[in-house]
N, C-alpha and C positions, 0 to 999 in steps of 0.2 A: 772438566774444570768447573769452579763454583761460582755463584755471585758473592763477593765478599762487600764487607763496608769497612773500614776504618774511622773510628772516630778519632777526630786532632790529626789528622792526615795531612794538614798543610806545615803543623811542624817541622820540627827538626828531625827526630824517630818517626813520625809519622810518614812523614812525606820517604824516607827510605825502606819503610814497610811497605808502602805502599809501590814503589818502584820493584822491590822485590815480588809482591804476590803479581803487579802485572807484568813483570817476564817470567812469571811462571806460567802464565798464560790463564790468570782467573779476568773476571769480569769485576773491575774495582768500583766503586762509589765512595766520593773522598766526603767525609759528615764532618761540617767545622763551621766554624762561625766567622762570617764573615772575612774572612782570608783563602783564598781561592786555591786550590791547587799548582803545584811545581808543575803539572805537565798536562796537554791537555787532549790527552788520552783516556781520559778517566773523568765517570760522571761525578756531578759533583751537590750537595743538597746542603746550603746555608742554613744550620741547624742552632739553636741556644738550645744545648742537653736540659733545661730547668724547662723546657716546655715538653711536657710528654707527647701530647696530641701531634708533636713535631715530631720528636723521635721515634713514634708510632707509623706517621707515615712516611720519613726517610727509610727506615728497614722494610718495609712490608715489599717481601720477596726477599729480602736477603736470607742468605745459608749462613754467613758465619760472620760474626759481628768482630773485628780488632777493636779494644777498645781502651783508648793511648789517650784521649782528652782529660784533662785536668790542667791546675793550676801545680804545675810542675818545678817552678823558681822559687826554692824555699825563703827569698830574703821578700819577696809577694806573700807568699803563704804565712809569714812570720807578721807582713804587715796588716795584710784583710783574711783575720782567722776564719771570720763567719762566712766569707763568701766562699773559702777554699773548702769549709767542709760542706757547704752548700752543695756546691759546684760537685765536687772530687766522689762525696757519698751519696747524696742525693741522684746525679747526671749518671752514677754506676747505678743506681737502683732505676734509673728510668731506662737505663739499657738492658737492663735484665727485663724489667717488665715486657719492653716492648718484643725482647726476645722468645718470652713466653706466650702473648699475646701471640706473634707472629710466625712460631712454630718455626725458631731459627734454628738450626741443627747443634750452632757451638758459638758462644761467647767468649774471648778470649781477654783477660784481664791483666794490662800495664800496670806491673807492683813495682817493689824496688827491693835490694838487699838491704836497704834500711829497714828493715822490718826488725831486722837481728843486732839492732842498736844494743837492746837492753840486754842480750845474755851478756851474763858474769862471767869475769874472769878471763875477758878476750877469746873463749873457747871459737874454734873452729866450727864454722855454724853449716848444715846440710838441710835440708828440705824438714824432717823431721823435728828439728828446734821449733818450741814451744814459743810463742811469743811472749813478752816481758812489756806490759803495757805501760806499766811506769818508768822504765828506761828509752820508753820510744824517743824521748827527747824533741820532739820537732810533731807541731799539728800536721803538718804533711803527713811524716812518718803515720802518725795515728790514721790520719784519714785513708791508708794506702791498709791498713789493718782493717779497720773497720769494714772495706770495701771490700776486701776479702772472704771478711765473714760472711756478708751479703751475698755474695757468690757463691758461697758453701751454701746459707740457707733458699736460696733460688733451686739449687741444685737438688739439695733435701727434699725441700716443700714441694715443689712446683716441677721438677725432672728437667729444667733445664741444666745441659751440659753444657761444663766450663772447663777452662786452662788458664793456669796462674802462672802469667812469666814473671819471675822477680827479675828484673833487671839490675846488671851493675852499672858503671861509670860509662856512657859512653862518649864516644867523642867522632870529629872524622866535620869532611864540606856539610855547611849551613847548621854546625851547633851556633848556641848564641853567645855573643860577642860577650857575655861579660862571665862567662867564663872561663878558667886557669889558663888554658891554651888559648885560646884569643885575645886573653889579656896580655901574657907575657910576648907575644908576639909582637902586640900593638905597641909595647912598648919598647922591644928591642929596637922596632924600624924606625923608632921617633927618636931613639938616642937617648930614654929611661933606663935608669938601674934594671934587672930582675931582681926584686925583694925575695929573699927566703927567709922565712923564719923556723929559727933555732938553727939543728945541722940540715934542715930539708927533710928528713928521712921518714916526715908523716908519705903513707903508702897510698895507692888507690890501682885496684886492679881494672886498666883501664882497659875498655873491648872499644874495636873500631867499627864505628855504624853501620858498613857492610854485615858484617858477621854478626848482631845482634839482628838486626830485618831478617837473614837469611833462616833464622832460628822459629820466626814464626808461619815461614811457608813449613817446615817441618813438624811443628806442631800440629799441625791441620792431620797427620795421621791421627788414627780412630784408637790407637793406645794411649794418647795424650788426652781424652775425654778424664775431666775430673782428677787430673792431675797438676804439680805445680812445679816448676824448674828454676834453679835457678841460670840466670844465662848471666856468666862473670867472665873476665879475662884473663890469660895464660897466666900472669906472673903479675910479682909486683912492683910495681914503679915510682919510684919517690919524686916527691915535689923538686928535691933538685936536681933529678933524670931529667924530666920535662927542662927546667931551667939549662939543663946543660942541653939538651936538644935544642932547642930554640937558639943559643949560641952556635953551635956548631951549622945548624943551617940556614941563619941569616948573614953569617962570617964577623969580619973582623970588627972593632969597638963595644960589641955588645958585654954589655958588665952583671954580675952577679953579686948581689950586695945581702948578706946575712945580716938581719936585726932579731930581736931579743924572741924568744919563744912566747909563741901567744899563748895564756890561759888558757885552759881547756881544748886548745887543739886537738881537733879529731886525727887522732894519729894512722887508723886505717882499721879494719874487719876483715878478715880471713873466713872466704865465705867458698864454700867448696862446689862446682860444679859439675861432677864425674856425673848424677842422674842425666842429663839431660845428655850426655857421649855416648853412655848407653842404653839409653833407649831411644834415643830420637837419631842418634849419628850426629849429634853436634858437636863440633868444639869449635874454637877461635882460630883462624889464620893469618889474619895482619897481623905480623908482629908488632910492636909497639913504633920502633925505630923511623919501618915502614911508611904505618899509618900515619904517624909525625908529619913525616915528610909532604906524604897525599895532603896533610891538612893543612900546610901552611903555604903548598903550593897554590891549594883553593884560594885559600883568604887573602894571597899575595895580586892574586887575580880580580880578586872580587873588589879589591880597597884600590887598584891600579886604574879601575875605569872611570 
């Protein structure tokens, strides 16, 4: 087993990454700032990524860096652009450093399939799609590109090894509340419409938080050095799937109420993930249906106390 660290570990995907590498039985250290770990089985190093000399001496010893900290909330990222690329390229460049410095064996980097905003044409996008820098559409987006490059050139320059998970949609206990599913939720139980706009049928192939975490204990094989995957969910699921799930399992009075299609509505990205089935053994297991239910059982619990 290894020493691992996780940066942003007391997140939402953090903190089930990091529940996963520790019942795989690594030795975790959760790196975040100021917000303390879910569990407290795992050591923990109150880190600002924008101090190197910090990040320097939270890793020293660590074997394999997860690295999930960023400003992840693009309606944040859209408000404080400078701190997000600060934070997001900068706090990536100071983990690689300190990984090189530190003689870490593997840096693994938290992307997203936003990366494949900008191919044309809605094509069907796999690991090998070029990136489209003027279609990134979102400083996120960019800063999640950029960050990558950086990791390519660490790797190049410097020989440290990395792994690029692009992440899709996830969901599942302790995503934050003011997203789709916690919103429509909040609303059902309060006796709010569910708003959908247009016919619903913008898509998002949505993975359940188990089955993303479980993908980076698998990465840690030594054929995932300098490779990048995407991790996306089985099928697709329309905005008014989720609406009618949220009805069907909070029961009777909850309403659905269609208004006019928004501008620009991001309608969804067909983003393929068969690399990462075969060669790592991964795919997704919660089905959708499932995981729904797992998530609204949590939150029903959580907003109950």
């Amino acid at each position: 087993m290894a020493k691992v660290a996780v940066t942003g570990g007391s997140g939402f995907i953090g903190s089930h990454v990091v529940d996963a590498l520790a019942d795989a039985g690594h030795e975790v250290t959760v790196i975040d700032h100021r917000v303390r770990p879910h569990r407290e089985d795992v050591a923990f190093e109150d880190v600002d990524l924008m101090d190197l000399s910090s990040v320097l001496s939270a890793t020293r010893g660590i074997e394999h860096v997860f690295h999930l900290a960023a400003v992840s909330n693009v309606n944040t990222a859209h408000k404080y652009p400078v701190y997000t690329a600060a934070l997001n390229v900068m706090g990536t460049t100071h983990v690689l450093e300190a990984a090189r410095i530190n003689g870490a064996r593997r840096v693994y980097l938290a992307s997203t399939v936003w990366v494949y905003n900008g191919i044309p044409n809605n094509l069907p996008a796999d690991e090998t799609a070029p990136f489209y820098p003027n279609g990134a559409g979102h400083i996120y987006t960019s800063t999640k590109i950029a960050s990558e490059m950086v990791c390519h050139n660490y790797s190049q320059l410097y020989g440290v090894p990395v792994t690029v998970l692009r992440y899709g949609i996830p969901y599942g206990p302790r995503m934050r509340e003011e997203l789709l599913i916690p919103v429509f939720l909040k609303k059902a139980l309060s006796g709010e419409a569910l708003t959908v706009s247009g016919k619903g049928d913008q898509f998002r192939k949505f993975l359940y938080i188990t089955d993303l975490a479980r993908a980076h204990v698998l990465a840690m094989d030594e054929r995932a050095v300098g490779e990048t995957y995407n991790l996306e969910g089985a099928r697709r699921v329309t905005v008014l799937e989720v609406a009618e799930g949220i009805k069907r399992l909070v029961g009777e009075g909850v309403r659905i109420e269609f208004t006019p299609e928004r501008p620009g509505d991001f309608g969804g990205k067909e983003v393929i993930a068969e690399k990462a089935k075969a060669e790592l053994g991964w795919a997704p297991t919660i089905e959708f249906g499932e995981g729904l239910e797992r998530t609204v059982e949590w939150f029903r619990k959580k907003w109950s106390k």
